[in-house]
N, C-alpha and C positions, 0 to 999 in steps of 0.2 A: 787147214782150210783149202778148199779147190780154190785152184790157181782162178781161173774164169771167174769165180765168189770175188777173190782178192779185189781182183780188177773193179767189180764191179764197187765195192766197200770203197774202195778208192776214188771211184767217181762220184761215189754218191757227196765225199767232202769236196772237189771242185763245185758242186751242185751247189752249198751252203755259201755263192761268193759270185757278187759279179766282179768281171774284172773288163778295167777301163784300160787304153791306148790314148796319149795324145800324143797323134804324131805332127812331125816337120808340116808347118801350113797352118795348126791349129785344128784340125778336125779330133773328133771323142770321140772312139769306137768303143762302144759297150758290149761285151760278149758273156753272155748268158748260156750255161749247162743245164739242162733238165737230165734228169733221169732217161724218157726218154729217146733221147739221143744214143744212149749208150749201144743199142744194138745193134743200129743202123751203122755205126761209126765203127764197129768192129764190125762189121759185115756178115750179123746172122741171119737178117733174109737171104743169104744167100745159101742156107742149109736148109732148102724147102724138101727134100726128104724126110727130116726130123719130123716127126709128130708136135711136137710141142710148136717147132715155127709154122706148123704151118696153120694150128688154129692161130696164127697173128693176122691180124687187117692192117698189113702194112701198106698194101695198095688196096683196098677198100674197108667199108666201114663195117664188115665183118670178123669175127675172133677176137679175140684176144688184142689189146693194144699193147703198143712198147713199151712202154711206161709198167703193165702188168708183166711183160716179159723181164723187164728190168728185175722188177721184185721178185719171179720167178729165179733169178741168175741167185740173185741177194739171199736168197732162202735156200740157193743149192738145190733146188730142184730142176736145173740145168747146168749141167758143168763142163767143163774143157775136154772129160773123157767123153761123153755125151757128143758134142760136137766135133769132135774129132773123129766120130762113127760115121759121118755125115761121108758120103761120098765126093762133094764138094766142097771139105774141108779146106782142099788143095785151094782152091780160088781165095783165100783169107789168111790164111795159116800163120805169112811173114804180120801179116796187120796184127793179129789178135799175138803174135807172139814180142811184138814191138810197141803194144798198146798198153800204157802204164801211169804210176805218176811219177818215175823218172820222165819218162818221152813226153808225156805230157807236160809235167812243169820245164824243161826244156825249152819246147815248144811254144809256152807262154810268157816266158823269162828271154825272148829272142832280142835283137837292137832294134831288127827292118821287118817292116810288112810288106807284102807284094798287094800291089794295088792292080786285080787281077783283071783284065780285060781277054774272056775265052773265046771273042773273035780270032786273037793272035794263035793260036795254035788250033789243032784238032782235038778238040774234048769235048765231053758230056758230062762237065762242070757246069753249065751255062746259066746255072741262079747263085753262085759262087762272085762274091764281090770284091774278098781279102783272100792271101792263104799266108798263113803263119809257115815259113818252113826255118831247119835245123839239116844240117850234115848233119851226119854220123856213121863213121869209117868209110863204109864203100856204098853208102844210100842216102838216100833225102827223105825225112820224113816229113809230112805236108798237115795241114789243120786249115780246112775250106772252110770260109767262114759266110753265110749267107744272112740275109737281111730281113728281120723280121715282116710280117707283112703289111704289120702297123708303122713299121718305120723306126720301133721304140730302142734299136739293139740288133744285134748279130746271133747267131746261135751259129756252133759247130755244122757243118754240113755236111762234111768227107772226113773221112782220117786216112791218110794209106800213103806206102813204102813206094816208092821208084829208086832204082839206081839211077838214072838218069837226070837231068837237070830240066827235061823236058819243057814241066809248067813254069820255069823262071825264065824261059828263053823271050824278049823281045816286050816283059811284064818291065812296071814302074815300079820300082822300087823305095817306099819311104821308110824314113828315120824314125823309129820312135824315140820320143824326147824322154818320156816317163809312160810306166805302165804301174798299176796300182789296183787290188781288188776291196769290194766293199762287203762284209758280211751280211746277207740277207736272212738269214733263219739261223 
């Protein structure tokens, strides 16, 4: 199976599962996976060479949606060698090649959330409300979590690699007490 398929097989079981946060304070963070996430979060709009992204309406209401991209990944009608033709493969490469469900269950299996406020630094996070981050060896890997628009839950908003410590510089850091997921489908 193409490696990029893998990934995507794999997300589709996060997808089958909300998973709760309470942390220090008493607050319930609900974080919900869709499929559609999957693309943005490995950073295939950023392969707008490809033919296939670029019938996507990632920023408008034309092409192809993510969600169809996603089941394009799933069916192998886009794959890692595919993407990797892309001349801006370079811009994504470390994401999609640290994007999994080791890093992911990691990532969700953490103690602390950053209780993220993107005033504190310079980013273009700025609908980012949590980020779940993890070391590992010489990088931080990060899981931006944003806020539904109904209020009902969080969904993933970012995925991606820094060596640096940069987004925990000067953030609040809470405990999680217990984290726990619930099967949806």
């Amino acid at each position: 199976m193409d490696p990029l398929q893998m990934k995507a097989v794999e997300f589709a079981e996060l997808c089958k599962f909300d998973h709760y946060y309470e942390l220090e304070g008493g607050q319930v963070v609900r974080l919900v996976f869709r499929g559609a996430n999957f693309p943005h979060l490995l950073g295939l709009h950023k392969l707008t060479d490809l033919p296939l992204i670029q019938r996507i309406g990632f920023h408008s209401r034309k092409g192809m949606s993510a969600m169809a991209l996603f089941k394009e990944i799933q069916r192998g009608r886009l794959t890692l060698a595919d993407a990797q033709r892309s001349s801006f493969y370079a811009l994504i490469d470390l994401r999609v090649e640290s994007f999994g469900s080791y890093s992911l269950g990691v990532l969700l299996h953490t103690d602390f959330m950053i209780d993220f406020d993107p005033k504190l630094i310079f980013t273009d996070l700025n609908k980012a409300r949590f980020l779940l981050v993890q070391r590992y060896q010489d990088h931080y890997t990060h899981l931006a979590l944003g806020e539904e628009p109904d209020g009902s839950g969080f969904f993933p908003l970012s995925y991606f690699v820094d060596s640096r410590d940069y987004y925990l510089r000067n953030q609040k850091c809470i405990r999680i007490v217990k984290s726990y997921r619930v099967r949806v489908s």
